[in-house]
N, C-alpha and C positions, 0 to 999 in steps of 0.2 A: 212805632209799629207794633202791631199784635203779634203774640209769639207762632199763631198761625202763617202769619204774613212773613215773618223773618224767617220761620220754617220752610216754606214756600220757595221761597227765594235762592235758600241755599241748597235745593232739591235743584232747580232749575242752573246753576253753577255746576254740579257734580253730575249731572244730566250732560252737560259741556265736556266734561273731563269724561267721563266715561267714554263718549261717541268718538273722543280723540284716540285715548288709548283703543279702541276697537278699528280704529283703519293702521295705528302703529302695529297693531297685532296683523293682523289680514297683509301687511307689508314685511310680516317677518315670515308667513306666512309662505308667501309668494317668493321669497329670496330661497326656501328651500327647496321648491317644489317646482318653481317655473323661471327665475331668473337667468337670462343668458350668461354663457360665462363669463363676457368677460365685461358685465353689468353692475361689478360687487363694487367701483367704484362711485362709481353714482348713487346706488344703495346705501353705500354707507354715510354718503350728506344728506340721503332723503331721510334716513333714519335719524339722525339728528338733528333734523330741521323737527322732527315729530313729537322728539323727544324733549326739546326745547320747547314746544308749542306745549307739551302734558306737563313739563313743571312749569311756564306761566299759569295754565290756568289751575292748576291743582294749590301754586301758590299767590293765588290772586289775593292780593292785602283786603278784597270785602269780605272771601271767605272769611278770613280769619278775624273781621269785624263781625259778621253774624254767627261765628262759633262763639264768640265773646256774649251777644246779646243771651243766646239760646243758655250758654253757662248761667249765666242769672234765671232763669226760669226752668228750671229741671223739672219741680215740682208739676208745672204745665204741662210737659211732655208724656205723650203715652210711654209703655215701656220699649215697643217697636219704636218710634224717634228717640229714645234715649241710647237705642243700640247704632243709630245712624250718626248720630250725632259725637259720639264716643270713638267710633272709628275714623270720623271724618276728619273728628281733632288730630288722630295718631297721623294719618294721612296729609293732614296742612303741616303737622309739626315735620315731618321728615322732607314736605316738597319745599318748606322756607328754608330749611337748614342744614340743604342742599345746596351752594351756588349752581347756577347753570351754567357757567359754562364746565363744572364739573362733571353736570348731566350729560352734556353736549360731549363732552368728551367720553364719558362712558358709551354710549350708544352708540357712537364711532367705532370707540375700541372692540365691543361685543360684535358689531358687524366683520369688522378688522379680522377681531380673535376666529369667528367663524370659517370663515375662508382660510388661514392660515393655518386652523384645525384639519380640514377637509383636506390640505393638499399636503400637513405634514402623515395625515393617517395614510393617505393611497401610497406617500413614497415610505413608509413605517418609519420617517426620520423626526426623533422628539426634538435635537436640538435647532433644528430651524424652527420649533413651537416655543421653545425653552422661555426667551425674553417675552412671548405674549403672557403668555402662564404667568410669568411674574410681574408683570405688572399688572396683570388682573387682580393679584393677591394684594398688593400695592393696592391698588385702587379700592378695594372693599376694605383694606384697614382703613382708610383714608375716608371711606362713606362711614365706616364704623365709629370714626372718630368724630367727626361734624353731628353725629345722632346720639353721641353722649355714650357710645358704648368703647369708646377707644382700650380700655381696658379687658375688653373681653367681645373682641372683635368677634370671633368663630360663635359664641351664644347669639351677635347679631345678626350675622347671617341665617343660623338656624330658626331664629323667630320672625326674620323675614319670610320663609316657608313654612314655619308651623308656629303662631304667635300661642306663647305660653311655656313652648318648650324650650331646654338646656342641653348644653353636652354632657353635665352631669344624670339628668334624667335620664337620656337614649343611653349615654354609659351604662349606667343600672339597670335600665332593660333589657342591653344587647347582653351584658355582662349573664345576665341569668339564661336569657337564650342560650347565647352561646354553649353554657352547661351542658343543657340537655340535647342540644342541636348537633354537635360531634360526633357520639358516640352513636346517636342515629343516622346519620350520615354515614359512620364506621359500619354500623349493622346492614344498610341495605346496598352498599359499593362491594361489600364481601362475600352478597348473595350469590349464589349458585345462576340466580335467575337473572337473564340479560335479554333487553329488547333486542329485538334481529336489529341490525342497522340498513337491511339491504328491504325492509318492507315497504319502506314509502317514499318510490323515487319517480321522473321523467313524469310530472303534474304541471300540465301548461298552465299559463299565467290566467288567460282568458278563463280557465277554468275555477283555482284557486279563487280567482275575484268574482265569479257567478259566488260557487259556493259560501264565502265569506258575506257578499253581499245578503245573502237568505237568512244568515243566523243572525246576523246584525242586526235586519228589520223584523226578524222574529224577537230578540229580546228586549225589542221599545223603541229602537236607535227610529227618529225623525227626520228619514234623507230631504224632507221638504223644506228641513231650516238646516240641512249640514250636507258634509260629501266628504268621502276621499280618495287620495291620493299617493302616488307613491313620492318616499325624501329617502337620504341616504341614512337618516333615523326617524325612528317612526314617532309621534307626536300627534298632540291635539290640541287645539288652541279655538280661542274665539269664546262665545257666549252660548246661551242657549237662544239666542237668534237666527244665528250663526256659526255653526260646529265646523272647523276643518278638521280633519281627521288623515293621519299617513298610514301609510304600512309601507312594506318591501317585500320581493317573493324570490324564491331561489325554486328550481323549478323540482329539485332532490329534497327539498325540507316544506312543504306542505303546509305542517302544524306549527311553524314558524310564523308563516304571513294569519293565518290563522287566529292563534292563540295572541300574538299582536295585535290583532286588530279587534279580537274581542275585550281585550284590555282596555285600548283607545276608544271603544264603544264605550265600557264605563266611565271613563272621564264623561265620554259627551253626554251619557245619560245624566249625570250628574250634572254638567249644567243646561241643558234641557230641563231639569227636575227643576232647579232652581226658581224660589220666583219669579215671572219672567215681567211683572210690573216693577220689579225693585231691581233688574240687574245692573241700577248706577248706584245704587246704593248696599251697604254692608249687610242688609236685608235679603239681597238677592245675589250674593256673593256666597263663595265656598270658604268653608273652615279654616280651611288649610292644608297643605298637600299632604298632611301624611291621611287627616281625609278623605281629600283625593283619591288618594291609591287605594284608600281602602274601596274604595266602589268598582275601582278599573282592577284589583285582586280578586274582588268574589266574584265579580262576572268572569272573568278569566280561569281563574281557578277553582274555588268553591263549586260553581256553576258550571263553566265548562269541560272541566276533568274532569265531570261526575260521571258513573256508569247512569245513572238516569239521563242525563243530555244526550250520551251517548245512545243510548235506545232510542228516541227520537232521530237525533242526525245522522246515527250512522247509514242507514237505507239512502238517506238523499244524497250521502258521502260517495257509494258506491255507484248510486245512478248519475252522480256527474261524473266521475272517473273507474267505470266498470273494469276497463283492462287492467288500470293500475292496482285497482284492489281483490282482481280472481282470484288471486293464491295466498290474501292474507283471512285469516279466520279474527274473526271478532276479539276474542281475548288477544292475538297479535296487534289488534287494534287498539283497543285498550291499553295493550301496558305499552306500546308506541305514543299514544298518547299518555301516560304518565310515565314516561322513562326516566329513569334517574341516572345521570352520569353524569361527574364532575368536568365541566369548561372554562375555557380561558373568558367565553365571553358572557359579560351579565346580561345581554338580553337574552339569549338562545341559554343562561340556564334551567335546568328544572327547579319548580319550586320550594324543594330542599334547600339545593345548595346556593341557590341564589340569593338566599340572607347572608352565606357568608361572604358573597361577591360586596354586599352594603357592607356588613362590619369593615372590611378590609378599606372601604374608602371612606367610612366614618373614621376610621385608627390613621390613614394616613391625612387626611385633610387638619383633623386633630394639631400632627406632626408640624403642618405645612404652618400654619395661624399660629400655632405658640413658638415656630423657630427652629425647633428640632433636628426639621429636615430641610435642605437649601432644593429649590427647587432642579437644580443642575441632577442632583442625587437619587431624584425622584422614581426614573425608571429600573436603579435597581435595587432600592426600595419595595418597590409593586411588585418586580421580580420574586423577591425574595416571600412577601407576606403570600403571592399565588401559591408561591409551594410549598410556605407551612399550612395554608388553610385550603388548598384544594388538592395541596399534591399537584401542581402542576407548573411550569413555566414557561413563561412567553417564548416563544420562539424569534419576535421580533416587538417592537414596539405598536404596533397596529394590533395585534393580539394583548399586549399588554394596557398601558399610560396611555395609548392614544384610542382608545375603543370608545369612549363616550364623549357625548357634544359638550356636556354641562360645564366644563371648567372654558371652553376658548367663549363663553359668553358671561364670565362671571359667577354662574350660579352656586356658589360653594354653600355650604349646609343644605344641601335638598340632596342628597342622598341617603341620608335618613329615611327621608320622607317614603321611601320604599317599602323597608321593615317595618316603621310604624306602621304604614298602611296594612302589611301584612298582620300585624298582631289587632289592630281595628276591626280587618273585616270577618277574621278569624272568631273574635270577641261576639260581634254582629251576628257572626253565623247562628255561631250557637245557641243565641239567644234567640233570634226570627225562627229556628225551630222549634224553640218552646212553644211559641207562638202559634205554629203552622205544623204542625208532625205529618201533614201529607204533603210538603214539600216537593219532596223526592220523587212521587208520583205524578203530581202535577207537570214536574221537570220531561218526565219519560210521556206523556201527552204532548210535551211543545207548548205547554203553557206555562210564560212565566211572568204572569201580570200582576199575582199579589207581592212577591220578593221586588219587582218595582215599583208599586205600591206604597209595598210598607218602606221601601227607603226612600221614597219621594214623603212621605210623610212624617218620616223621625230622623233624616238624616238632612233632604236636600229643602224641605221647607223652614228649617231654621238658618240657612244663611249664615250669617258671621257671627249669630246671636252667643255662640258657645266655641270657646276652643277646644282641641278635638279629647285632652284628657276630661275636660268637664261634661260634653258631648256625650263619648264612649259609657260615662257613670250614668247621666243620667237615664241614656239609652237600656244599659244593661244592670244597673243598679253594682256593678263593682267597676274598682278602678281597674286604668289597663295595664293588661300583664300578658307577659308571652304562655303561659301555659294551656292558654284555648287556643293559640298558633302551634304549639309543641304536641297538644289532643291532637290535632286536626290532621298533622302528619304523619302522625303515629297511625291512627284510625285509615287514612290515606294511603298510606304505603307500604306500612307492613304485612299487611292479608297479602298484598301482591309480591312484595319480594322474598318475607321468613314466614309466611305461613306454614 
């Protein structure tokens, strides 16, 4: 066969796996958003009939007979096929050398873990989580070790979320953060200046989700291939086919469901952005979640905390909820929306201290992968690291160890993936303003078409072609580093609280 023909073929394979993992997805989907309660057993064999179905066909022995062929003809291939063809290998290598029923059991246990998450956070009890939690850990050393990474399990999980990177890398970059990230964090918690806490309360739901819905399809988001909805964590999943998108509202915290959801609109833009003829292939796939985050951080933050968005939405803020906002004045509004106070919980922090919310579970996940720390000891552990880096302590375990989804379905090293996104889109900023220096006034118009633009064309049309440090450089011509995140905050926060 011709190396077109063999190309061909294994396009039409990975076209197969991809439409599988996209109804596995749309079914994990639906377990949070719409599943009766007491549905999560049958869920969890339909989840592993799926999951069984995506490693046969991801390990089908002709893939790995036509990665074999296309290996001999490299020189054939354009440099787009040569980037399909190099992830597809990574991809056959991990779905063969995986048994299934190990799979099968995985995607069990993450259904499992899930529901056992959920009911030990509402009662705040960790020890009826305790034994899922560790055999999660169990089980990704045990995936780490079948993938040749058995000695340095925790850097496999990490470059399962961000391929290219280390613990030792994020170490060195949080390490430097960190530096200068304390002392400012120390300077504006000491400020004189403090947001009211009583300015933004009794904002109905139906109202919240009008207004969210307006800035959504004003920054690019396509409700005609997506939608959302509300889960007990907010989340985006699916393709740019296909966007599901969460939030949550509380009816006293406003710029919560909010600022949420313009987050999750970044993910969906991003892959909405993506090629949408390539999205079975590495072509049409993202980065990788630090990536990721970097799109769902500048649309959220860069972009939405800006006083320019702010001049824009704020009028339509007030004509959907007139009563609620008569006695707040603009700058109350403002530093409402950029308040800074240290919390127990990482999504509801500001974006200060919410990198230290990541350090804190990059240093103990760290702990958990090399031994240090037995999972039993864990909560007061967390205890302890909240109130050397926030000054704060859990009050119960739902405010502590049990506040996020990512551990009862597996996902260790993607907590990184947050910070780095923050120092990405940070990096990005700065440099899309070289670019564009009327930025800012465009933003105060309600026009924000070239910032998606320009990241649909240097961030989301290259695909998997680049990992996200090679990406960042060639993007901005320097490697990434926290001090365009460390600028950003500084320029950010200071005027408003030491000015």
């Amino acid at each position: 066969m011709s190396t077109d023909t063999v190309y061909s073929e294994l396009l039409t394979h990975l076209n197969r796996i991809h439409r599988i993992d996209s109804v596995a997805s749309l079914l994990g989907w639906d377990e949070q958003v719409n599943l009766p309660a007491d549905s999560a057993d049958l869920r969890a064999e339909q989840n592993a009939v799926m999951a069984e179905l995506a490693h046969e066909a991801a390990g089908n022995p002709r893939v790995g007979e036509l990665l074999k062929e296309l290996a001999k003809a490299t020189v054939e291939l354009s440099a787009d096929q040569q980037v399909v063809v190099r992830e597809a290998r990574k991809d056959y290598d991990r779905a063969t050398k995986l048994p299934a029923e190990f799979v099968r059991e995985k995607a069990t246990q993450a259904s499992v873990g899930y529901h056992a998450w959920a009911k030990a956070r509402a009662a705040a009890d960790f020890a009826g989580y305790a034994p899922v939690l560790a055999k999660n850990i169990t089980m990704a050393k045990q995936e780490a070790t079948y993938l040749g990474w058995g000695d340095r399990p925790y850097d496999y999980m990490i470059d399962l979320h961000d391929p290219g990177m280390s613990a030792a890398v994020i170490d060195k970059l949080f390490s430097e953060l960190k530096v200068g990230l304390v002392p400012l964090v120390q300077q504006i918690t000491s400020s004189c200046v403090k947001p009211r806490n009583d300015v933004l309360v009794g904002f109905s739901v139906e109202g919240q989700l009008k207004f969210l819905r307006e800035v959504t399809e004003k920054l690019g988001f396509n409700y005609r291939r997506g939608r959302i909805d509300v889960s007990l964590h907010p989340f985006c999943s699916g393709n740019g086919a296909d966007i599901r998108m969460t939030t949550r509202f509380k009816e006293d915290e406003p710029l919560s469901s909010l600022f949420g959801s313009i987050h999750e609109t970044g993910h969906g833009l991003y892959e909405q952005g993506l090629p949408q003829a390539h999205h079975a292939t590495a072509l049409g796939r993202a980065a990788g979640m630090g990536v990721h985050e970097s799109q769902s951080r500048m649309w959220e933050n860069q972009v939405g905390r800006s006083r320019a968005f702010w001049q824009y939405f704020e009028p339509r803020f007030r004509e959907t909820f007139p009563a609620q906002t008569s006695g707040v004045s603009s700058d109350e509004l403002y530093l409402a929306v950029n308040k800074v106070a240290p919390t127990l919980i990482r999504v509801e922090a500001d974006e200060i201290t919410y990198n230290l919310h990541i350090i804190l579970r990059f240093e103990i996940e760290q702990q958990l992968f090399a031994g240090t720390l037995a999972v039993a000891d864990l909560p007061r552990a967390w205890n302890d690291a909240a109130q050397a880096m926030l000054g704060l302590t859990p009050a119960n375990d739902r405010e502590g160890v049990l506040q996020d989804v990512h551990w009862s379905g597996g996902a260790f090293g993607y907590f990184p993936s947050y910070c780095l996104g923050n120092m990405i889109a940070a990096q990005l900023w700065y440099f899309a303003l070289t670019q564009r220096p009327t930025l800012m006034d465009e933003f105060a118009r309600g026009d924000f078409t070239w910032l998606l633009k320009w990241l649909q064309t240097n961030v989301h049309a290259e695909g998997k072609r680049y990992d996200a440090l090679t990406l960042t450089k060639r993007i901005t011509g320097e490697e990434l580093s926290p001090q365009p995140l460390l600028r950003y905050l500084r320029e950010r926060y200071l005027p408003l609280y030491c000015a």
